[in-house]
mmCIF file of the C-alpha atoms, coordinates in Angstrom:
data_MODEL
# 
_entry.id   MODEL 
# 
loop_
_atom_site.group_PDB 
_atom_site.id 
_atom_site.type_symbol 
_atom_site.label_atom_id 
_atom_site.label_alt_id 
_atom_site.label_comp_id 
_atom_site.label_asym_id 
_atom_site.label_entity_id 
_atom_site.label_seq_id 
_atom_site.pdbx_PDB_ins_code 
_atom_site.Cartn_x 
_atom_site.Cartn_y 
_atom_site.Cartn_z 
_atom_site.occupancy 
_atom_site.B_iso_or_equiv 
_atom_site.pdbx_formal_charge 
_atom_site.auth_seq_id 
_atom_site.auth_comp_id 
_atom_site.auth_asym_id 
_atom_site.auth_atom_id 
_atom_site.pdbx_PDB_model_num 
ATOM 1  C CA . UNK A 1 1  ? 18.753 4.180   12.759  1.00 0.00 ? 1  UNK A CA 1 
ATOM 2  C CA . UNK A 1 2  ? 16.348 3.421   10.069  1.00 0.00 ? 2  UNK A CA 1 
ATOM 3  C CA . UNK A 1 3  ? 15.259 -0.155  9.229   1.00 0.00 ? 3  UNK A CA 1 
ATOM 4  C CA . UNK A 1 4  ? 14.277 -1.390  5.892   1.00 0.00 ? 4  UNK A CA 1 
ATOM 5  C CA . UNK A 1 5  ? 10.850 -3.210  6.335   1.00 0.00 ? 5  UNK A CA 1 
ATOM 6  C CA . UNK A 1 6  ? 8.908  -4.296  3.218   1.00 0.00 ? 6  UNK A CA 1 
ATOM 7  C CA . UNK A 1 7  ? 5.298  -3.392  2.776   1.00 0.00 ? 7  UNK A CA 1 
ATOM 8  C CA . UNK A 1 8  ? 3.450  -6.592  1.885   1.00 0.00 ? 8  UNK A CA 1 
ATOM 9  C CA . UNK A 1 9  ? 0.529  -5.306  0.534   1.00 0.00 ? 9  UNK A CA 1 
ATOM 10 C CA . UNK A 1 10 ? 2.070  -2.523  -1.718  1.00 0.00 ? 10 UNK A CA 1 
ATOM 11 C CA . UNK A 1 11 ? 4.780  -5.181  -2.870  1.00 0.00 ? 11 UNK A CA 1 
ATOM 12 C CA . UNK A 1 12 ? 0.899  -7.136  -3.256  1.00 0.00 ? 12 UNK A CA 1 
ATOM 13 C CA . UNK A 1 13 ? -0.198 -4.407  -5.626  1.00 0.00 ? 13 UNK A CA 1 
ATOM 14 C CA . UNK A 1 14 ? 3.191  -3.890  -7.492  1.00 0.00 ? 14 UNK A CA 1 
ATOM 15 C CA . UNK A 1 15 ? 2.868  -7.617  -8.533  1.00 0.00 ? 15 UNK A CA 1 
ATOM 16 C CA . UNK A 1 16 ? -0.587 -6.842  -9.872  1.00 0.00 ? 16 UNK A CA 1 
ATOM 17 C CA . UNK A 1 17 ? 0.124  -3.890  -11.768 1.00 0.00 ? 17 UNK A CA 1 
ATOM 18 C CA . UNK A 1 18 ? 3.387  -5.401  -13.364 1.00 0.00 ? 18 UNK A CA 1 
ATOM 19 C CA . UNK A 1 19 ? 1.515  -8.841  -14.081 1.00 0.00 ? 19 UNK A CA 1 
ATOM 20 C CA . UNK A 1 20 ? -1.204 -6.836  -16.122 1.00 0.00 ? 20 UNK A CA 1 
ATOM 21 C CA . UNK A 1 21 ? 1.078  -4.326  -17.974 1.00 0.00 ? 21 UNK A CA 1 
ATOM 22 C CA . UNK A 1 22 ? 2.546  -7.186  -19.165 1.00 0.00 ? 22 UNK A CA 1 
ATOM 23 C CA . UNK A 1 23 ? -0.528 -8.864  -20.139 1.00 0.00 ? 23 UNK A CA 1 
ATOM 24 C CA . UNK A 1 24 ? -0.252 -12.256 -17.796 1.00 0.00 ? 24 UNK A CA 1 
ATOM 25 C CA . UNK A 1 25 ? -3.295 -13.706 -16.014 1.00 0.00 ? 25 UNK A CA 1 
ATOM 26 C CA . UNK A 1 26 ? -2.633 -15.657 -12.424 1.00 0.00 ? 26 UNK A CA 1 
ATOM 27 C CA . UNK A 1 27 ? -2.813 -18.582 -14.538 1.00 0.00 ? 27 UNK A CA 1 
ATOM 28 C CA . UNK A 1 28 ? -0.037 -18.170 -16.831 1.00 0.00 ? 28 UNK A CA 1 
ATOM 29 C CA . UNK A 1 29 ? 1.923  -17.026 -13.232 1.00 0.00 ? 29 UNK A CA 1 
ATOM 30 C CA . UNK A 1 30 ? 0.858  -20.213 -12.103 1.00 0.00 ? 30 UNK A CA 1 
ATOM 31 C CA . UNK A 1 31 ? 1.913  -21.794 -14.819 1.00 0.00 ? 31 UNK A CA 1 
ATOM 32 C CA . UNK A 1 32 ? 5.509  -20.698 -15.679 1.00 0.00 ? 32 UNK A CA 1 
ATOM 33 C CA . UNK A 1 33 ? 6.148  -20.949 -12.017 1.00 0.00 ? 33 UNK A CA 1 
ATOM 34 C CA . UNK A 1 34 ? 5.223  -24.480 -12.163 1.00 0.00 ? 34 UNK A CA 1 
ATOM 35 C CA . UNK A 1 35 ? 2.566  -24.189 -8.986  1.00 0.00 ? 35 UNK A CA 1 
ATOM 36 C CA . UNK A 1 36 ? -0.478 -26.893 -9.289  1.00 0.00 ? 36 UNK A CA 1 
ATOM 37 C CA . UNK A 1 37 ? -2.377 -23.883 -7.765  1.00 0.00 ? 37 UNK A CA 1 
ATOM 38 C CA . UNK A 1 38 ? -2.345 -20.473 -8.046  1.00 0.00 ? 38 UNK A CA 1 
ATOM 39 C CA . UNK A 1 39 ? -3.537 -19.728 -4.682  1.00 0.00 ? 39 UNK A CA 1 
ATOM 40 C CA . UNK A 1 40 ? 0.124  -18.618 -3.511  1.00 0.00 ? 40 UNK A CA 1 
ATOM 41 C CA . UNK A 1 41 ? 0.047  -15.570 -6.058  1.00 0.00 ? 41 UNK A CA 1 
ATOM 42 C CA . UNK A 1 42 ? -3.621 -14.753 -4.810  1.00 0.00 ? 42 UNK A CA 1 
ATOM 43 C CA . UNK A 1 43 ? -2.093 -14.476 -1.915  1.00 0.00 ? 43 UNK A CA 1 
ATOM 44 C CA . UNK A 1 44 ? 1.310  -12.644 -2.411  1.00 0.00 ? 44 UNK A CA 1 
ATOM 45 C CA . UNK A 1 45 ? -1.509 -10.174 -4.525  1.00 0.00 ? 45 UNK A CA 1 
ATOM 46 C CA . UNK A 1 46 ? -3.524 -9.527  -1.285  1.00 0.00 ? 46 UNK A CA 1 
ATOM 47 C CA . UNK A 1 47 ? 0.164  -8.489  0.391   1.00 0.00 ? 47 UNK A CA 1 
ATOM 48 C CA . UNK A 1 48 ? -1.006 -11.746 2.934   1.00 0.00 ? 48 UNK A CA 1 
ATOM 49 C CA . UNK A 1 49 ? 2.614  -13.505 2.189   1.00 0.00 ? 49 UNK A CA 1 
ATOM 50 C CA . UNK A 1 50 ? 5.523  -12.761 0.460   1.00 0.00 ? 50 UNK A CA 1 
ATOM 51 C CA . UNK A 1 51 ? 7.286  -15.144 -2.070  1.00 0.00 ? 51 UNK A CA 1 
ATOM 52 C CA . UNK A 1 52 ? 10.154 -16.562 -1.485  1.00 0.00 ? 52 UNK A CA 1 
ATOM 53 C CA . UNK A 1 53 ? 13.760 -15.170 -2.784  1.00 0.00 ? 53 UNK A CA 1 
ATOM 54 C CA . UNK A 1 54 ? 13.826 -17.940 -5.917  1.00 0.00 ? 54 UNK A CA 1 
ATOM 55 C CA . UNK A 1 55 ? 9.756  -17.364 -6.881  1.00 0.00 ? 55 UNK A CA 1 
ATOM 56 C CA . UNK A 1 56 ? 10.958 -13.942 -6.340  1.00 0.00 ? 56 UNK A CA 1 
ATOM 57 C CA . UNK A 1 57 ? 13.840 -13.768 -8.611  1.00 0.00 ? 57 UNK A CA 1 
ATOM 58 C CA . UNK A 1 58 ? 11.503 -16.331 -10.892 1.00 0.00 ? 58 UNK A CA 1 
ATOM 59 C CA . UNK A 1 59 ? 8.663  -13.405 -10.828 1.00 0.00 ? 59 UNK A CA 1 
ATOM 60 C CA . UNK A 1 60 ? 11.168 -11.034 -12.074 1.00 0.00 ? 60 UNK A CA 1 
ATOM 61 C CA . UNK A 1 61 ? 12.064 -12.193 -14.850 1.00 0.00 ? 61 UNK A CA 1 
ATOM 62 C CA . UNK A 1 62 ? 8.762  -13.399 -15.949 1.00 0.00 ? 62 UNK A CA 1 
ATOM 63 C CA . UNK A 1 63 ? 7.683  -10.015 -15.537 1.00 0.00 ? 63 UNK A CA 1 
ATOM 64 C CA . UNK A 1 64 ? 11.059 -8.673  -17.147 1.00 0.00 ? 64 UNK A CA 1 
ATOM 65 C CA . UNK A 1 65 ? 11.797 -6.185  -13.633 1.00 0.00 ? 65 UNK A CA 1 
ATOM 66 C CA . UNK A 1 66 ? 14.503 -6.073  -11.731 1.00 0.00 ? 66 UNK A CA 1 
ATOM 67 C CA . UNK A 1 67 ? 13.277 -7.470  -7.984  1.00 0.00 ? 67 UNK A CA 1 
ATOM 68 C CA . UNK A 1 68 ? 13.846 -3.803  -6.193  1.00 0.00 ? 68 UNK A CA 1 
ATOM 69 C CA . UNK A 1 69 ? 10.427 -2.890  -8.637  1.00 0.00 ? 69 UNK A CA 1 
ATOM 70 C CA . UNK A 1 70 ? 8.694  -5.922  -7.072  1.00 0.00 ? 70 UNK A CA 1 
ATOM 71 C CA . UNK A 1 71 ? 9.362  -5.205  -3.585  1.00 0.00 ? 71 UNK A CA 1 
ATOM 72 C CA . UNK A 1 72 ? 8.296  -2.461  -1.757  1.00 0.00 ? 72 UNK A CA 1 
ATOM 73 C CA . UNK A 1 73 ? 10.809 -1.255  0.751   1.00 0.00 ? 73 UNK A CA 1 
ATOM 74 C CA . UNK A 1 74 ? 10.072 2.052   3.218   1.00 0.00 ? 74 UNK A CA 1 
ATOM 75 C CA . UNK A 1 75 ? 12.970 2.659   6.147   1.00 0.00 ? 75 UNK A CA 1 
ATOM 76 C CA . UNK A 1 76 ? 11.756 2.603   9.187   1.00 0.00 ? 76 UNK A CA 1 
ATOM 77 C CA . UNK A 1 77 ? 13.063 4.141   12.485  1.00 0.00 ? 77 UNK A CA 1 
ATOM 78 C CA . UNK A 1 78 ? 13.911 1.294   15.015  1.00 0.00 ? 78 UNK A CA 1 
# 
């Protein structure tokens, strides 16, 4: 039976590369996201956390993707 697992720090780097395609800085994350600090993104760039389902969906549209281009998923065998 596979199990899908997401892989923090690829879903880290997919946040990168869609946050500079569409030409944002961790600031202006930070910023429509409404965090005092961006040291959450810094972190969900590293693949050290993950956001949550709403900063998730919130990311997403920011960054005009659908979530499933956010997150990367690989199946596992269990």
């Amino acid at each position: 039976m596979l199990i899908p697992m997401v892989d923090m720090k690829h879903t880290g780097e997919n946040i990168v590369s869609l946050r500079r395609r569409k030409g944002l800085t961790v600031r202006d994350i930070q910023r429509l996201l409404g965090f005092t600090t961006p040291q959450a993104i810094y972190k969900w760039q590293r693949g050290e956390t993950l956001p949550t389902i709403e900063n998730l969906a919130a990311l997403a549209c920011i960054l005009c993707v659908p979530m499933e281009e956010i997150l990367a998923v690989e199946c596992r065998g269990a």
